[in-house]
ZAKEPA-414378 format. One record per residue (C-alpha): residue number from 0; y, z, x. Coordinates in nm, 3 decimals. Layout:
% ZAKEPA-414378
{node NUM, {Y, Z, X}}
...
***
This chain:
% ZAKEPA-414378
{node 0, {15.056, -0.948, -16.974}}
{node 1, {14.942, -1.304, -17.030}}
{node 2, {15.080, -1.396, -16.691}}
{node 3, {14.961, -1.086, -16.493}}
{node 4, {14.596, -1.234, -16.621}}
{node 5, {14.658, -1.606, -16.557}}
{node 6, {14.808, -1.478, -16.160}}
{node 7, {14.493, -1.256, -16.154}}
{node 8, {14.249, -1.481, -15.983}}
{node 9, {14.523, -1.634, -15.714}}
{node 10, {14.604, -1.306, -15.569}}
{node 11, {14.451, -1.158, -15.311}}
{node 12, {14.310, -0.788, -15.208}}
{node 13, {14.420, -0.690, -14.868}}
{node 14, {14.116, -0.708, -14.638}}
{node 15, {14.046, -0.330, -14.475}}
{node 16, {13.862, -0.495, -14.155}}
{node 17, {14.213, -0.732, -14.103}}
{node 18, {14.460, -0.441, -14.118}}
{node 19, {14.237, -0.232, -13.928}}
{node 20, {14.197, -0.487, -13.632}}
{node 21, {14.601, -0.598, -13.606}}
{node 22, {14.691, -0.203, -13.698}}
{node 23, {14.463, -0.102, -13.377}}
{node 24, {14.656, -0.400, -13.150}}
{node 25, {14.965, -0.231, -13.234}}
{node 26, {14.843, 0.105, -13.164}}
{node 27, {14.774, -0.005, -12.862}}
{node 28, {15.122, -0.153, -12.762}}
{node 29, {15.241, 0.193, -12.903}}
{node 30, {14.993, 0.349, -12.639}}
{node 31, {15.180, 0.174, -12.342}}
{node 32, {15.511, 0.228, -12.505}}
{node 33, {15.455, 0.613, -12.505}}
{node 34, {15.420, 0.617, -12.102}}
{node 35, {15.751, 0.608, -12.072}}
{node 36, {15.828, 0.951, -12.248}}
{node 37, {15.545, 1.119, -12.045}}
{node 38, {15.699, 0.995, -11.694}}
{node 39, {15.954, 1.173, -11.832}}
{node 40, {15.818, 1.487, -11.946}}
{node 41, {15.656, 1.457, -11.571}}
{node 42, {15.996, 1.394, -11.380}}
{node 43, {16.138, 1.698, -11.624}}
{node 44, {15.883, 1.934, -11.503}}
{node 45, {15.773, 1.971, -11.900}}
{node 46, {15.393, 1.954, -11.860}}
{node 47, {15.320, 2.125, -12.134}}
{node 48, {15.504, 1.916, -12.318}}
{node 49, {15.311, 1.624, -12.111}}
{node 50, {15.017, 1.748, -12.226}}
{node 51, {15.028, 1.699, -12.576}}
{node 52, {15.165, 1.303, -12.463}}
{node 53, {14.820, 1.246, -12.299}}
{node 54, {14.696, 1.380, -12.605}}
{node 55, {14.915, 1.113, -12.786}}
{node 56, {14.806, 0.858, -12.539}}
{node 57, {14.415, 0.924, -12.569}}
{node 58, {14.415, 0.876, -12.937}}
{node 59, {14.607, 0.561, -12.955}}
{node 60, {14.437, 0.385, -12.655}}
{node 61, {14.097, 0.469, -12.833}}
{node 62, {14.229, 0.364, -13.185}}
{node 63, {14.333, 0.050, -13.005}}
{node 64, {14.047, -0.018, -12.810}}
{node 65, {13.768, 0.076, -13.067}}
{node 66, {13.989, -0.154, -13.426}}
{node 67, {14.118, -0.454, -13.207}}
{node 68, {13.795, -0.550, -13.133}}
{node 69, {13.670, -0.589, -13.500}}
{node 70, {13.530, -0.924, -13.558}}
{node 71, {13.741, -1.062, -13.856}}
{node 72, {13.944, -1.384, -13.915}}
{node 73, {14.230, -1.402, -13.701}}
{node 74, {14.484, -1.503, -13.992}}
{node 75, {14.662, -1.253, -14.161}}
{node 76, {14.780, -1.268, -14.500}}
{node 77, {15.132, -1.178, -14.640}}
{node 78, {15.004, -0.855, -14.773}}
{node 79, {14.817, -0.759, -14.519}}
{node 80, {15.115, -0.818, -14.300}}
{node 81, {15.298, -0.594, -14.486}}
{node 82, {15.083, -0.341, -14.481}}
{node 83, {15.012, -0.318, -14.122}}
{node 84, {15.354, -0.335, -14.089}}
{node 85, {15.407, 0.019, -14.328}}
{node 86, {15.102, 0.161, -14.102}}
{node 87, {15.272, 0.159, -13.784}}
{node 88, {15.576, 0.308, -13.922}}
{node 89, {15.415, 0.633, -14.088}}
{node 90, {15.168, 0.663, -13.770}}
{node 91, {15.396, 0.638, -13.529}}
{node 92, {15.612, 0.953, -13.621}}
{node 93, {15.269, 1.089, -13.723}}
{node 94, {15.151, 1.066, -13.357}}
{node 95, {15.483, 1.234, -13.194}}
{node 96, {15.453, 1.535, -13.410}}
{node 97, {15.228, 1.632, -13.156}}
{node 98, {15.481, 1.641, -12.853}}
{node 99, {15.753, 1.726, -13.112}}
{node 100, {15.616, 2.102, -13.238}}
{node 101, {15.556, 2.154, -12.833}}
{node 102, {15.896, 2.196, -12.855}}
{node 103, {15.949, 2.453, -13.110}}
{node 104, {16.006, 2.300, -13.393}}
{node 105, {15.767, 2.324, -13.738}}
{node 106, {15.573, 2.039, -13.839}}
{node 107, {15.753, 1.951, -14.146}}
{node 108, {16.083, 1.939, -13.896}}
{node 109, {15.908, 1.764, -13.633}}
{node 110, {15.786, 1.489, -13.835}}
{node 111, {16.136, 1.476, -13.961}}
{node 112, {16.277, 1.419, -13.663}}
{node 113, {15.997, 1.133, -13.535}}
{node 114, {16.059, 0.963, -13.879}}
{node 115, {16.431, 0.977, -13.838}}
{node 116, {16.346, 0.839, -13.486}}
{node 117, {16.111, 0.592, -13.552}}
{node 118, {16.314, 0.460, -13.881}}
{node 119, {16.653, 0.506, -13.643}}
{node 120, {16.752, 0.682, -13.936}}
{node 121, {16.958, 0.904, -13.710}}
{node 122, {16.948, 1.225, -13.918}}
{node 123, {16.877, 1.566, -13.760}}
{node 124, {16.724, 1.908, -13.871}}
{node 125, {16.823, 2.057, -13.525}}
{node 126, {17.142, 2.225, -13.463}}
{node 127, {17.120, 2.334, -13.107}}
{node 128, {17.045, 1.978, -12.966}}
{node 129, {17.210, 2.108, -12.590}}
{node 130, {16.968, 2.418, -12.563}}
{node 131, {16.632, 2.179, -12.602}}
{node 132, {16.487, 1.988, -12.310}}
{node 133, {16.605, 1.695, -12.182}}
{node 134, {16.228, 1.521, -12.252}}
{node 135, {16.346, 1.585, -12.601}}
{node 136, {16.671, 1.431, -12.629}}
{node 137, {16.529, 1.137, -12.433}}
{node 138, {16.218, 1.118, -12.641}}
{node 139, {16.416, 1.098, -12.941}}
{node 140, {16.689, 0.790, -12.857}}
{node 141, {16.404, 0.602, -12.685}}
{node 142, {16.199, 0.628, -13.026}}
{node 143, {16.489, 0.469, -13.209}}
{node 144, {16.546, 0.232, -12.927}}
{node 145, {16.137, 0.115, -12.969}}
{node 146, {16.212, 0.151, -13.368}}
{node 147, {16.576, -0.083, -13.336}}
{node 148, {16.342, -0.310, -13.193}}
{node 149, {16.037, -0.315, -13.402}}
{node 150, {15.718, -0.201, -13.292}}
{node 151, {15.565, -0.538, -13.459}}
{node 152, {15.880, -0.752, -13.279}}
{node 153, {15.735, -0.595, -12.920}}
{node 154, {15.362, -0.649, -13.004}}
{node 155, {15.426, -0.986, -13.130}}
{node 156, {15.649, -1.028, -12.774}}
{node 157, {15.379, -0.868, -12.606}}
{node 158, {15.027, -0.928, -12.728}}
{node 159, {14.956, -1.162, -12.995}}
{node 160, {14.899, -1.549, -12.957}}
{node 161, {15.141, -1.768, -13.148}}
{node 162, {15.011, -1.871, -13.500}}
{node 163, {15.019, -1.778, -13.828}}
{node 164, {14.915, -1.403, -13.762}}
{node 165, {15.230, -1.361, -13.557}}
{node 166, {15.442, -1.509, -13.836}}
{node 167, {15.274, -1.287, -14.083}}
{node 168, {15.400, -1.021, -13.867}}
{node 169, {15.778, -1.122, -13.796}}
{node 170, {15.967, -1.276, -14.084}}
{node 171, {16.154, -1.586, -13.968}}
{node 172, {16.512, -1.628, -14.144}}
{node 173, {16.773, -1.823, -13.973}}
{node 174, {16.612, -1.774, -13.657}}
{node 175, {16.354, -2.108, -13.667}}
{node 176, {16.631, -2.374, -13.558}}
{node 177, {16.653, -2.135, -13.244}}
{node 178, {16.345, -2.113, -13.112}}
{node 179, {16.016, -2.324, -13.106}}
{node 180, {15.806, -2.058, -13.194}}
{node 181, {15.734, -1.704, -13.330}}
{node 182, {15.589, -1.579, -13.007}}
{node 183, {15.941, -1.702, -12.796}}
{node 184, {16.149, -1.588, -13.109}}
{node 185, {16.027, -1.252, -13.031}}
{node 186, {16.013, -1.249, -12.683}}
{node 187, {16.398, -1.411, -12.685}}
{node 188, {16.508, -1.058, -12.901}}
{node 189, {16.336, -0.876, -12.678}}
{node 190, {16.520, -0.991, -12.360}}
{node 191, {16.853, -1.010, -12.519}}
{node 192, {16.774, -0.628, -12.654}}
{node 193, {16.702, -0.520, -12.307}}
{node 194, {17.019, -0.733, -12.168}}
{node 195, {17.221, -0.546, -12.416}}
{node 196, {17.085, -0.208, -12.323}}
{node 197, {17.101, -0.255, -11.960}}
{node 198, {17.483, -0.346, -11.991}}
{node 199, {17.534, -0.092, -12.247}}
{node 200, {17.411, 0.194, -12.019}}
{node 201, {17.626, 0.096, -11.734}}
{node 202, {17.923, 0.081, -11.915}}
{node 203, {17.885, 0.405, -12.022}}
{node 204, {17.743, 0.513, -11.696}}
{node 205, {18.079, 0.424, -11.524}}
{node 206, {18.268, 0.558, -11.803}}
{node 207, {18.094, 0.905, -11.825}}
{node 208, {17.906, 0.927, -11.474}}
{node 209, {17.585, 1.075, -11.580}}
{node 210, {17.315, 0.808, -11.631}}
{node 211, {17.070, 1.036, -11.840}}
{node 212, {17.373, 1.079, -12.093}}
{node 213, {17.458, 0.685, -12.011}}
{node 214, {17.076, 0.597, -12.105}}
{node 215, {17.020, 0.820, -12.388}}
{node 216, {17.312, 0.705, -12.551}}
{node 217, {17.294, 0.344, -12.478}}
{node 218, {16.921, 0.352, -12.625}}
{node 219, {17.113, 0.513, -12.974}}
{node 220, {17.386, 0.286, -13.006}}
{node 221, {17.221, -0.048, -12.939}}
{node 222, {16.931, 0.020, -13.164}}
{node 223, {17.191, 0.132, -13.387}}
{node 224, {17.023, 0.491, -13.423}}
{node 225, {17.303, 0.705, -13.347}}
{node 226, {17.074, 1.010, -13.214}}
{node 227, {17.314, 1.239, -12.959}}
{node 228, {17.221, 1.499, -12.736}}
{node 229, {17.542, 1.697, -12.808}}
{node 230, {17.576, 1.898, -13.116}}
{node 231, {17.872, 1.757, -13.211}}
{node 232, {17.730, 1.393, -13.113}}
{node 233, {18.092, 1.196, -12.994}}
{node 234, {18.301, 1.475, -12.986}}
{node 235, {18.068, 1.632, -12.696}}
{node 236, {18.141, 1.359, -12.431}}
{node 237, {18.442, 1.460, -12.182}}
{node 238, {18.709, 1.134, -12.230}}
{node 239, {18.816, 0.921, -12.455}}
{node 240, {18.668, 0.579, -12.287}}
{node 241, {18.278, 0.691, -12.318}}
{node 242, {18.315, 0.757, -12.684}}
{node 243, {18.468, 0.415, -12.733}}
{node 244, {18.180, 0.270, -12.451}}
{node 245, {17.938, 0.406, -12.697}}
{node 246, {18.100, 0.253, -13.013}}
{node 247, {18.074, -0.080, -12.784}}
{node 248, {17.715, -0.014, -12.767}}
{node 249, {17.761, 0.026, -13.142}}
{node 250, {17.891, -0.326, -13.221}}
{node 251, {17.683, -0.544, -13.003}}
{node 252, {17.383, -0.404, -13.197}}
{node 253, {17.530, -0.454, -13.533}}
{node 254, {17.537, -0.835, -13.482}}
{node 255, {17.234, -1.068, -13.493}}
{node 256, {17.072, -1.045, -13.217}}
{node 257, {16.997, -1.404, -13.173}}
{node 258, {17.369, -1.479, -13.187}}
{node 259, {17.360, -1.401, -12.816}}
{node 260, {17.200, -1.716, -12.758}}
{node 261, {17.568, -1.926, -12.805}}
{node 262, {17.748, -1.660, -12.565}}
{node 263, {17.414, -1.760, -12.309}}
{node 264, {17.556, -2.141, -12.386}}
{node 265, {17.907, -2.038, -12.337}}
{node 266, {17.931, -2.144, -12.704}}
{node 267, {18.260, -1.947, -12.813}}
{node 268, {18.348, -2.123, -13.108}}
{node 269, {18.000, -2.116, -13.260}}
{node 270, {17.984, -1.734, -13.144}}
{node 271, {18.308, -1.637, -13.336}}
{node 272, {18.240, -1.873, -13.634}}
{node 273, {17.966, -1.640, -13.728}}
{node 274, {18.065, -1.530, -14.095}}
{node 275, {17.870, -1.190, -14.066}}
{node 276, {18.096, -1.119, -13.738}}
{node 277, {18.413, -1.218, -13.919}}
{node 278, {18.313, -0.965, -14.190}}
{node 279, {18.214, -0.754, -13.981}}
{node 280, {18.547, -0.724, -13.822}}
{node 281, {18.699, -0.773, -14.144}}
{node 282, {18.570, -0.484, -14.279}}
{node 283, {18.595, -0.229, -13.967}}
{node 284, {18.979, -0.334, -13.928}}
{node 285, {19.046, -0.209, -14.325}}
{node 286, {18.831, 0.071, -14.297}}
{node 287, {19.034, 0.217, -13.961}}
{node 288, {19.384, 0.177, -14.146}}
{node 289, {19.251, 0.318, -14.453}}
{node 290, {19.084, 0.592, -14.296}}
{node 291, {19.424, 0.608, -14.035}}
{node 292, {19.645, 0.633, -14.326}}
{node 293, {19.424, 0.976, -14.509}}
{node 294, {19.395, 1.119, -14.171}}
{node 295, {19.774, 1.144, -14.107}}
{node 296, {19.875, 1.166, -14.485}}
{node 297, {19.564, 1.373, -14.606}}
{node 298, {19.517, 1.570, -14.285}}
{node 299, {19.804, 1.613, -14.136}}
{node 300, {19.633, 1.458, -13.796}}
{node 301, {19.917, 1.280, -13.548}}
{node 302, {19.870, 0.945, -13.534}}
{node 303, {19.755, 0.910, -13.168}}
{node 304, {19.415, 1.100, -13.288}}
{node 305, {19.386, 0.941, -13.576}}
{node 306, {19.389, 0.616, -13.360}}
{node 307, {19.089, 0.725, -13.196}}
{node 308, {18.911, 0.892, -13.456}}
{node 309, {18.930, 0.633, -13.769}}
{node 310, {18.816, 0.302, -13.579}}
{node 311, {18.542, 0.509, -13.431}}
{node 312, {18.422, 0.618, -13.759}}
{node 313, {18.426, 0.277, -13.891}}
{node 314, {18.255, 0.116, -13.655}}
{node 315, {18.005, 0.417, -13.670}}
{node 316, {17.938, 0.400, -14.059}}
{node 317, {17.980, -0.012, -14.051}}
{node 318, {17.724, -0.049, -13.773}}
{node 319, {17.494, 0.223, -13.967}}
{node 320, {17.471, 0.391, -13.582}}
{node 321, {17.586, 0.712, -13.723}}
{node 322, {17.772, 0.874, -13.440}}
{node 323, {18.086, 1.114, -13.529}}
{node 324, {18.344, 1.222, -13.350}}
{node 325, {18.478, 1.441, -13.637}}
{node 326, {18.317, 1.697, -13.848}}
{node 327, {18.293, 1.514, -14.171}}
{node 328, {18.263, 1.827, -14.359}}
{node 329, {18.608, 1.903, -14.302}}
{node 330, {18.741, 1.516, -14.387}}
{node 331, {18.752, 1.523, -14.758}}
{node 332, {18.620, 1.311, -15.087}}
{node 333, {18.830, 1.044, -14.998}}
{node 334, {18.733, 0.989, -14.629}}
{node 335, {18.347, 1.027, -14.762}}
{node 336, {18.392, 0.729, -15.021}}
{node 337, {18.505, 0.516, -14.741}}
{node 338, {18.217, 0.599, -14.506}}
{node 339, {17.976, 0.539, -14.827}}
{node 340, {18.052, 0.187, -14.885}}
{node 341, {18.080, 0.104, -14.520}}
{node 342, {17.712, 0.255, -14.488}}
{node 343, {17.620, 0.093, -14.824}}
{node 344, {17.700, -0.246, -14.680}}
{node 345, {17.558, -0.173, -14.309}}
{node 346, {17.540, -0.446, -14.057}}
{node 347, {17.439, -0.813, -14.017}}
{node 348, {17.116, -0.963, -14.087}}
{node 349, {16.887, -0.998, -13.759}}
{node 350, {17.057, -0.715, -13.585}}
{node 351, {16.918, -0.388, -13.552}}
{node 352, {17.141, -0.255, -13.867}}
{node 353, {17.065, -0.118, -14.190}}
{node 354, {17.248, -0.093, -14.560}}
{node 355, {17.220, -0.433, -14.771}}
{node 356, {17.385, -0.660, -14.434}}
{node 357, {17.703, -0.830, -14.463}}
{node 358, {17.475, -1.154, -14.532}}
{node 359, {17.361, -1.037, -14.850}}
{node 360, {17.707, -0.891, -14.917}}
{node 361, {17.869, -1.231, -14.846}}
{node 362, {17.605, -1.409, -15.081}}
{node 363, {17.704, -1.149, -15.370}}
{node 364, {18.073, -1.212, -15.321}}
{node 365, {18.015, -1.591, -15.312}}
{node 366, {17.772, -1.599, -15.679}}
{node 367, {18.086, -1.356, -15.813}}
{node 368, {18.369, -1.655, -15.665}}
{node 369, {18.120, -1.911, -15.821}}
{node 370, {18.101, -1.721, -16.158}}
{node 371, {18.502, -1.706, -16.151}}
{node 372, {18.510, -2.119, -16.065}}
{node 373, {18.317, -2.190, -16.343}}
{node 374, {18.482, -2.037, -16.582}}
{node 375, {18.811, -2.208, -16.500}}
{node 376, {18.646, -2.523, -16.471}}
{node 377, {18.555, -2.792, -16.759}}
{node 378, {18.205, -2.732, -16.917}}
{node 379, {17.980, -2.977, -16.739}}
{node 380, {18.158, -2.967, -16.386}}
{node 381, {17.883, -2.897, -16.136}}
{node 382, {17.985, -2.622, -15.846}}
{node 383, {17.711, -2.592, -15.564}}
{node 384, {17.692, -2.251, -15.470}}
{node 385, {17.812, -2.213, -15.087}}
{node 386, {17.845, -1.991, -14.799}}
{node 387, {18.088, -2.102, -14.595}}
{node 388, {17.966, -2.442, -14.544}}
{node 389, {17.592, -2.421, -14.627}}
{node 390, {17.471, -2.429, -14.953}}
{node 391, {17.288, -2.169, -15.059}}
{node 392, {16.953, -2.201, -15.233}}
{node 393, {16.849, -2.011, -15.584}}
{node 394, {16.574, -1.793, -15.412}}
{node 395, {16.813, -1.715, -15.147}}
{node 396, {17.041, -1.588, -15.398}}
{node 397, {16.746, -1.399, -15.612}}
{node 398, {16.609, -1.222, -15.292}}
{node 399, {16.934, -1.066, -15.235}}
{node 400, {17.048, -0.948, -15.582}}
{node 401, {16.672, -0.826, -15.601}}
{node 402, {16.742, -0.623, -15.303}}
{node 403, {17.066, -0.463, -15.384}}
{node 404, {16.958, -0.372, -15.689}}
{node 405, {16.661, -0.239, -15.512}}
{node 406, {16.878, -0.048, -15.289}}
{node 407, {17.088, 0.119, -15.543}}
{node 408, {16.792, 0.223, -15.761}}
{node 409, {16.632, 0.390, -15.440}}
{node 410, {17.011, 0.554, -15.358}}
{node 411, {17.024, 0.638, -15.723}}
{node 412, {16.637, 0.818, -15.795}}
{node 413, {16.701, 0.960, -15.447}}
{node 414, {17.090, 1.113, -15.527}}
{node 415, {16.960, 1.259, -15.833}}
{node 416, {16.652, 1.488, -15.688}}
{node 417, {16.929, 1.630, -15.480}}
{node 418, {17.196, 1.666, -15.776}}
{node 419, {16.937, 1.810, -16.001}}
{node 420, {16.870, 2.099, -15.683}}
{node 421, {17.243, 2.179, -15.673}}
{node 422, {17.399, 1.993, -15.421}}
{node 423, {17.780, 1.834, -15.446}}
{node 424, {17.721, 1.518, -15.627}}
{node 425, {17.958, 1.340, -15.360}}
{node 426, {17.846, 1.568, -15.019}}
{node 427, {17.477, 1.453, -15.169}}
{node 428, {17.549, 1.042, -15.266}}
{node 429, {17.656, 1.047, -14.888}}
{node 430, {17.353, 1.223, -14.736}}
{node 431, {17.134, 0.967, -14.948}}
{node 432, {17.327, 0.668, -14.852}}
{node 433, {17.374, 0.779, -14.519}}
{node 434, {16.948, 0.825, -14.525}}
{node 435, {16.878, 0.488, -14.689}}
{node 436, {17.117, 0.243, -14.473}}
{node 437, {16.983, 0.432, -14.172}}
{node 438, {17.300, 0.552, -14.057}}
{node 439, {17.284, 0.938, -13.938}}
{node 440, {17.605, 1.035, -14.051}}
{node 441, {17.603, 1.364, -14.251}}
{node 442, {17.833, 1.557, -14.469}}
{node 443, {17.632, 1.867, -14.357}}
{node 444, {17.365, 1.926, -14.627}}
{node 445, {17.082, 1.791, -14.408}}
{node 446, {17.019, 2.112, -14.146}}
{node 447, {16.641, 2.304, -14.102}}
{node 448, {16.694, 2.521, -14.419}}
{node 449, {16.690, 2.180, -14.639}}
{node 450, {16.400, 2.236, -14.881}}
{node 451, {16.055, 2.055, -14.741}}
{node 452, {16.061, 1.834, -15.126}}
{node 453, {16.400, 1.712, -15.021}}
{node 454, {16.389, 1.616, -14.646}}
{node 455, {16.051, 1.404, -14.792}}
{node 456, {16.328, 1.235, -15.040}}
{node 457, {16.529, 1.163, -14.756}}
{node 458, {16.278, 1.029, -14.502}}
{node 459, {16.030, 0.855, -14.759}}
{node 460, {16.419, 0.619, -14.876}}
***
């Protein structure tokens, strides 16, 4: 209590007038971003569907126009930062409601869907994804392709003048030796993000031949968002080779994005010393013979299926893109345990990811191998706490225990509202894990007759 007084007069009250003006800016970049679903809705022949986009449109362009004009200082503080930031992300799905109940779908289902979008969550309330409109299933990837991204990444990219309002905006980890600036930091993701989803889309173009499927899914598996427009998401596409195109897809998104730079300097070495990479395939290479092994054993599934089917699922829960090609219903406790701490530990820092990140997994497995050292070692040896070769600092290390312990109280609170309604304890710690590392994946509880209280739990993780 003493120090909550003494702190009192250095903190500071977000200012209304600040939020308001940088809040309207990215309104307004969410304006122009929204075009692209109403061309669509237009080429579709869904105008009344385009309708309620104008709508969309008119209301953001005057939000934008009318608050980024407010005369107010032009730095923004680190609350205020993070506020704006929480703004965008609860108006945006607010705004595609609109469209999203054209469509036949209630409100609390529609916002659950643009929140899932948005948030690339990936989870779905609709069953019959192949009987609504194709400006649906587009409007729906593209969302979590604009939400991989970051809304603040593209407006930073896009609109705002380098300086300390931008930085407020993006945070800069590893990413400052890279780039001269938060402006061309941004504007850097935001060409290798569109690199990776132009390639992504031809690959599976070629492999599937159908460019809306090739785009739709190429916008969900780089942003890591795993929306499908088949029911049965992977298990919809006719061969083989564009379910593993779209696991690709999958991958490339899972690493930091900035990592690209070394493969633009035909850096190999540097590119494959990456220790979230190594984890990362690590990790996925365990998980498929684990996974392999209860599939034939377990299941009774021949190996050349269960080939296809465990890596795929790995890669799916590791890369938090939550795409199945199996109904997970039907897998079993064990296979679910796997998929939980693959989605639990989610993909690298700087990519477009969720869980914890293999970073902050690697730092908690280093401070455990340092705890183990010095217990071996004589009393006043000094050990410098390490990743690889770079030392870690003591915040570094306190930001991400703070995190993961974060994370498992949310997955925790969360898993018990659902436990405490009935649910399987295990069929419910996956849907909550699977919700709060943004994966998608689902062991079947999350469908329209979900109670209202618990698709908020879900979408408010």
């Amino acid at each position: 209590m003493l120090l909550d007084r003494k702190l009192a007069p250095l903190q500071r009250t977000a200012r209304i007038e600040v939020v308001a003006k940088f809040t309207g800016q990215l309104l307004g970049v969410l304006g122009w971003l929204i075009l692209i679903p109403t061309l669509v809705s237009l080429y579709f022949h869904d105008f009344e569907i385009t309708l309620r986009y104008l709508i969309v449109e008119l209301i953001l362009f005057a939000c934008g126009f009318v608050f980024s004009r407010l005369d107010t200082p032009t730095d923004i503080q680190i609350n205020e930062g993070l506020v704006i930031t929480s703004l965008i992300f609860i108006l945006a799905p607010l705004m595609m409601t609109i469209p999203f109940t054209g469509e036949g779908l209630g409100f609390v289902d529609a916002l659950f869907e643009a929140i899932s979008a948005v948030t690339t969550t990936g989870l779905t309330t609709v069953s019959a994804l192949e009987s609504m409109s194709a400006t649906f299933i587009f409007s729906r990837a593209y969302l979590q392709w604009i939400g991989g991204l970051g809304i603040v990444v593209l407006t930073v990219a896009l609109l705002l003048r380098p300086g300390m309002a931008a930085k407020r905006l993006i945070h800069l980890d590893e990413s400052e030796d890279l780039v001269s600036s938060t402006q061309a930091y941004a504007q850097t993701i935001l060409k290798i993000y569109l690199i990776l989803t132009a390639c992504i889309t031809a690959l599976i173009w070629a492999t599937q031949g159908n460019f809306f499927v090739a785009i739709t899914h190429a916008f969900a598996a780089v942003s890591t968002g795993g929306f499908s427009g088949y029911n049965d998401s992977l298990a919809g596409f006719n061969n083989t080779v564009g379910m593993v195109a779209v696991m690709v897809g999958c991958v490339f998104g899972a690493l930091p994005l900035l990592l690209y730079q070394h493969v633009r300097r035909l850096d190999w070495r540097s590119f494959m010393a990456d220790p979230q990479l190594r984890a990362l395939l690590i990790l996925v290479s365990i998980a498929s013979f684990v996974l392999g092994m209860l599939f034939t054993l377990q299941l009774n599934m021949p190996w050349s299926e269960a080939l296809l089917h465990a890596p795929l699922l790995a890669i799916s829960a590791q890369s938090t893109a939550g795409f199945a090609s199996l109904p997970l219903a039907e897998l079993g406790g064990g296979v679910l345990l796997i998929l939980i701490l693959l989605m639990f530990t989610g993909g690298s820092l700087g990519s477009t990811a969720g869980g914890i990140k293999l970073l902050r997994m690697l730092i908690f497995l280093s401070l455990m191998k340092l705890s183990m050292q010095r217990i071996a070692v004589v009393q006043h040896a000094v050990i410098e706490s390490k990743l690889g070769k770079e030392p870690l600092g003591e915040d570094e290390i306190i930001r991400a225990l703070l995190l993961i312990l974060l994370f498992i109280a949310v997955i925790f609170l969360s898993w018990l509202a659902f436990v405490i309604a009935g649910y399987d304890p295990l069929g419910a710690l996956f849907e909550v894990v699977s919700a709060v590392g943004t994966v998608g994946l689902s062991s079947g509880i999350t469908d329209s007759d979900l109670p209202a209280f618990l698709k908020a739990v879900l979408q408010t993780t």
